[in-house]
N, C-alpha and C positions, 0 to 999 in steps of 0.2 A: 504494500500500500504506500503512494509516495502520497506525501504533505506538501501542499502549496507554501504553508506560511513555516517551512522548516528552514532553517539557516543552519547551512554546514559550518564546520570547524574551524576550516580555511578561512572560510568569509569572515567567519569572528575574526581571526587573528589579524587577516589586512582590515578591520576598521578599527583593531586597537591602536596597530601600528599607525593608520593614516593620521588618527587622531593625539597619540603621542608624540608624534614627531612632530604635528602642530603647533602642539603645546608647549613642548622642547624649543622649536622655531620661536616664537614669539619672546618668552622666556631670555632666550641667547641675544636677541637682538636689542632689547630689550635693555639688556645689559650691555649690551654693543652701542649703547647709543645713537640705533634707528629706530627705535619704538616698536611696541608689540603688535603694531599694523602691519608692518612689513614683512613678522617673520610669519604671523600668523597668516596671513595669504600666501605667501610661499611655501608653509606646510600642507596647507589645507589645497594648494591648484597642485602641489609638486609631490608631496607626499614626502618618500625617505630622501628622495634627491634634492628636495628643498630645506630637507634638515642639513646634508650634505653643504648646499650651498650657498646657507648661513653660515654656519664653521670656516669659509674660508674670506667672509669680509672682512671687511680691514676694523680695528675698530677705531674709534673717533675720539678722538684729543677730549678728555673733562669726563668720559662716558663714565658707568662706576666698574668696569671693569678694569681703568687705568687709575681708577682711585681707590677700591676696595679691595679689589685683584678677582681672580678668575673667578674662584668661589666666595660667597657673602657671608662674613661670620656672622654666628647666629647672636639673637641680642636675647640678655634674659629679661624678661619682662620689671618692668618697675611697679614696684606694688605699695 
């Protein structure tokens, strides 16, 4: 018996990835000092290739990854 409204395995896994590496995209650029507009349409039209090529923009003078560095230490909350 085949199900119309079944969704394979496969299909799961590429709409994790299309949608991780969006989010990843936006995220990097984000931090790259183009905003999360640019990486997020390039994740979202391009998929892993758009995660790909965000990683290789240049990043921009003031951005916070030339001021905080690659990864953002975390802050503890002020209570």
């Amino acid at each position: 018996m085949i199900h119309i409204a079944t969704i394979g395995a496969k299909a799961l896994y590429l709409l994790f990835l299309w949608l991780i590496s969006a989010a990843a995209a936006s995220w990097i650029t984000d931090r790259k000092g183009y905003g999360e507009r640019v990486g997020l349409t390039l994740g979202l039209l391009l998929s892993a290739a758009g995660l790909l090529i965000v990683l290789v923009l240049p990043v921009r003078p003031g951005s916070k990854v030339r001021v905080n560095g690659w990864i953002p230490k975390r802050r503890r909350p002020s209570v």
